[in-house]
C-alpha positions as CSV (number, residue, x, y, z in Angstrom):
1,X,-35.6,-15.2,-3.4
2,X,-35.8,-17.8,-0.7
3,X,-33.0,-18.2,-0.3
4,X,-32.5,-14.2,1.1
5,X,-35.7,-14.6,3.3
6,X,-33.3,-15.9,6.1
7,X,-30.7,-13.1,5.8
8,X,-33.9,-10.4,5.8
9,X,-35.4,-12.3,8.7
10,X,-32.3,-11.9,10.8
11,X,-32.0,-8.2,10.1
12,X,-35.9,-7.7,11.0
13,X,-34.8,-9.8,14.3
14,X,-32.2,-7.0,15.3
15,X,-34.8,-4.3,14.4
16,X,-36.6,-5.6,16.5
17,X,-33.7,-6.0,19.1
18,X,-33.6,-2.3,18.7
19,X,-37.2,-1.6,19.1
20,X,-37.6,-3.7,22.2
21,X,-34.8,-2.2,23.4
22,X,-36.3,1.1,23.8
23,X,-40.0,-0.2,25.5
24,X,-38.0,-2.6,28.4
25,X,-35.3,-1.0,28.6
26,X,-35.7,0.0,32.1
27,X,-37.1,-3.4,33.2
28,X,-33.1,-4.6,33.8
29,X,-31.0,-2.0,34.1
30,X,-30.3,-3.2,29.9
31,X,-32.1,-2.6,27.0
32,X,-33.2,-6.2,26.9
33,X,-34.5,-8.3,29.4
34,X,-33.0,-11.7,29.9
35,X,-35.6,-13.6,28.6
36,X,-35.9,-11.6,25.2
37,X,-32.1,-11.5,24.8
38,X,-32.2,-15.4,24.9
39,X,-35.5,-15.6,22.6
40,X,-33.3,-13.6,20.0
41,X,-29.9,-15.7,20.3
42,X,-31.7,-19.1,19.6
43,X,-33.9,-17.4,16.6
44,X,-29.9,-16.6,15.2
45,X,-29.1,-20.2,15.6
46,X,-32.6,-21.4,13.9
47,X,-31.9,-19.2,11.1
48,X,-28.1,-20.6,10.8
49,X,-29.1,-24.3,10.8
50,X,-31.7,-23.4,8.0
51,X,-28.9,-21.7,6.3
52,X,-26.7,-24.5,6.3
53,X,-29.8,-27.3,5.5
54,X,-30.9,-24.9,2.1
55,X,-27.1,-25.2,1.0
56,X,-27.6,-21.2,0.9
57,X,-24.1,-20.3,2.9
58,X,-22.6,-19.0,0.0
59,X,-25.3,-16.9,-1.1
60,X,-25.9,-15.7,2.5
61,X,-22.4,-14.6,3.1
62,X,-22.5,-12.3,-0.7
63,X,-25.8,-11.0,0.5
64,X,-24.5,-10.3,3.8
65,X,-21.0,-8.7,2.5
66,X,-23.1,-7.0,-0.1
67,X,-24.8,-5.4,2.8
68,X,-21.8,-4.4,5.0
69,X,-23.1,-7.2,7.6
70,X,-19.8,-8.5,8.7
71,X,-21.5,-10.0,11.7
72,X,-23.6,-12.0,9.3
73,X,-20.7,-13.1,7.5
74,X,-18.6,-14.2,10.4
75,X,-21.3,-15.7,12.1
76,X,-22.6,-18.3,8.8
77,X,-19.1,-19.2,8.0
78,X,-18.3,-20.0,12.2
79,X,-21.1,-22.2,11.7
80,X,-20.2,-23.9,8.5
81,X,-16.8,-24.6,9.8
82,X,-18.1,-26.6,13.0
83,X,-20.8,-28.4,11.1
84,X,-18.4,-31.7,10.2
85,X,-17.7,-31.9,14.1
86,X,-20.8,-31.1,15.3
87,X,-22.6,-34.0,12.8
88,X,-26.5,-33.5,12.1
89,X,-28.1,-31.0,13.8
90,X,-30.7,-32.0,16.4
91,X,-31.9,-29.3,18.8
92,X,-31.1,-26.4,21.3
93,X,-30.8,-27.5,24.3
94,X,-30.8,-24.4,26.4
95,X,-29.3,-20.5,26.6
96,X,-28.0,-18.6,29.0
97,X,-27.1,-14.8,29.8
98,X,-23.5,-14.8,30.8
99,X,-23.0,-11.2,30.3
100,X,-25.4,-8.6,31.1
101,X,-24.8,-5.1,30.5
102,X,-26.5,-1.8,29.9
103,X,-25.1,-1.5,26.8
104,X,-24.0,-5.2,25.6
105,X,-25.3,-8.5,26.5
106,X,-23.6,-12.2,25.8
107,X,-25.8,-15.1,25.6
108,X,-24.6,-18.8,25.3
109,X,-26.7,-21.4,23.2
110,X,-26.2,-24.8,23.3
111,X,-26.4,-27.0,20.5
112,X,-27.0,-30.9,20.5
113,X,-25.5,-32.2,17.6
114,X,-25.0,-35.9,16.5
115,X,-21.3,-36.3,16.6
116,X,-20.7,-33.3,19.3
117,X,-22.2,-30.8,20.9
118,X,-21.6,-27.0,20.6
119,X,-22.2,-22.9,22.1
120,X,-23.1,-20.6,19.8
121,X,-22.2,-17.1,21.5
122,X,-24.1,-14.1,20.7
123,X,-23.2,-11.2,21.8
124,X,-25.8,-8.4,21.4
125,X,-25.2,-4.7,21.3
126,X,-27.8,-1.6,21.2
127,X,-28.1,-1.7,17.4
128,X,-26.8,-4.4,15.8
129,X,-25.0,-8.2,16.8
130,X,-21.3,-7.3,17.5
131,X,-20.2,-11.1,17.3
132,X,-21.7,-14.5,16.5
133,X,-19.5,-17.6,17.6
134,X,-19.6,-20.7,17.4
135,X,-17.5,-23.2,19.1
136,X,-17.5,-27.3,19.3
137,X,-17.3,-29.0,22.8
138,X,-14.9,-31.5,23.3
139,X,-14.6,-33.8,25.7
140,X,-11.8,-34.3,28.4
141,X,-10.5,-37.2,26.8
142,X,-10.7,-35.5,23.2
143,X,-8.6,-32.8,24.9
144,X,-6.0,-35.0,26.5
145,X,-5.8,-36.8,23.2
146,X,-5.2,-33.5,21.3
147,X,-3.0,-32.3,24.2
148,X,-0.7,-35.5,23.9
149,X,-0.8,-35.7,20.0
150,X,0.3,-31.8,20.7
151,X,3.2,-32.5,22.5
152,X,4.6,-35.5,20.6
153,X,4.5,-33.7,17.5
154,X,6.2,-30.7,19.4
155,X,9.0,-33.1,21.3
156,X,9.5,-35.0,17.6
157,X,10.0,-31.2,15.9
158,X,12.6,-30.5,18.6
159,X,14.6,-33.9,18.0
160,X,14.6,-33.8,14.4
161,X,15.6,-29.8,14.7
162,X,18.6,-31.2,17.1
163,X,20.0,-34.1,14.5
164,X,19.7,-31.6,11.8
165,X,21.9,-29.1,13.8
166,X,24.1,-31.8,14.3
167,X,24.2,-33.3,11.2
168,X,25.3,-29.8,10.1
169,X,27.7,-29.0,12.8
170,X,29.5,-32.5,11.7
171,X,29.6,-31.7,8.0
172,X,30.8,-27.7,8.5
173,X,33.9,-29.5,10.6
174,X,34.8,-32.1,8.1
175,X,34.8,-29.7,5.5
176,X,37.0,-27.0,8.1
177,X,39.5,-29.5,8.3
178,X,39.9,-30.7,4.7
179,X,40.4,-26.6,3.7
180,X,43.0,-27.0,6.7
181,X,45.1,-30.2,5.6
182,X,44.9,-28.1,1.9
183,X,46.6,-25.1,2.7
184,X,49.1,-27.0,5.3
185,X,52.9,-26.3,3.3
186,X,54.6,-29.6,1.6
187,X,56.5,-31.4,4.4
188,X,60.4,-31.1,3.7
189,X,62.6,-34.3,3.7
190,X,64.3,-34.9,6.5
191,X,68.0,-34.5,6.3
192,X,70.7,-35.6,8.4
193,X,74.2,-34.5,8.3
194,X,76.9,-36.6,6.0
195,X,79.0,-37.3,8.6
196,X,77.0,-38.6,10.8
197,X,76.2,-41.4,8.2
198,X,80.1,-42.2,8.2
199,X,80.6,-45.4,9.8
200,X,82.6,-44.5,13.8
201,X,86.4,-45.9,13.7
202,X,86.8,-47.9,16.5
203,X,90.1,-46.7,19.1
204,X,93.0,-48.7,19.0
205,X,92.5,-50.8,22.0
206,X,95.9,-51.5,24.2
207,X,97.6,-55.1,22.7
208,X,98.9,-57.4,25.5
209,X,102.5,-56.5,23.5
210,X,102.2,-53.0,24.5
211,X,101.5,-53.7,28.2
């Protein structure tokens, strides 16, 4: 039963998305101010890091599916998957609005972790969450790294894809010219005329007794 608490609680949070929505919504030209819309987005990170810490992601997500709450499901298992990168969970360490709309708002929370840190997107629609994200931030040498791991493994694909072709290419000629010595006809003997074998007789030469 606890264990569905954190699922009900986050429903109850977008009810009450909804409900604020329609007292404020003509402080901001949305139907959240700024500040609330930031309030809810770290209360869905809470509830994901008390997720993960009660070993309850499985049960969330069939409660959620259950449910029809896709956004549910998506969001616990994008946390789950960043949670061997982002290490123990420490704290949020701020939000912000980067999309504010009269009909959709994106907020960004940052996430200190112990191996990494991370933004957990949360983009907010009249009724319901449309999308819950998260993604682990790297740093630039983590990137280069990645980027030149990338492109060694894609430079040693190409070679081995190239001796292959031509390992290939060799064998299909080897093979081309055996078939062609095979079907080459049976070389005749050469002959030569008998007469030419016939030793030449040699002209009577002039004798001094003749001159």
């Amino acid at each position: 039963m606890k264990k569905r608490l954190l699922i009900l609680g986050m429903i109850t949070c977008l009810l009450g998305l909804t409900a604020c929505g329609a007292k404020d919504a003509t402080e901001e030209t949305s139907f959240l101010s700024r500040e609330e819309a930031m309030q809810y987005a770290e209360s869905v990170v809470t509830d994901l890091n008390q997720i993960e810490e009660q070993g309850a992601v499985e049960d969330q997500i069939s409660a959620a599916e259950s449910q029809g709450l896709t956004y549910i499901v998506n969001a616990v298992q994008s946390w789950d998957s960043a949670q061997e990168e982002l290490g123990d969970y420490i704290d949020i360490t701020g939000s912000e609005v980067t999309a504010y709309e009269p009909d959709s708002i994106t907020v960004v929370v940052t996430v200190k972790g112990s191996l990494h840190d991370a933004e957990v997107e949360v983009i907010m629609g009249q009724e319901s969450y449309q999308s819950i994200t998260t993604t682990i931030q790297r740093s630039f040498g983590e990137l280069m790294k990645n980027a030149a791991l990338n492109t060694l493994l894609g430079m040693g694909t190409v070679f081995v894809v190239l001796i292959l072709i031509m390992f290939i290419e060799s064998r299909k000629n080897l093979m081309q010219r055996k078939r062609a010595r095979h079907r080459m006809p049976p070389k005749t003997p050469l002959t030569i005329p008998w007469h030419r074998l016939q030793p030449r007789r040699r002209k009577n030469l002039p004798t001094t007794s003749n001159l």
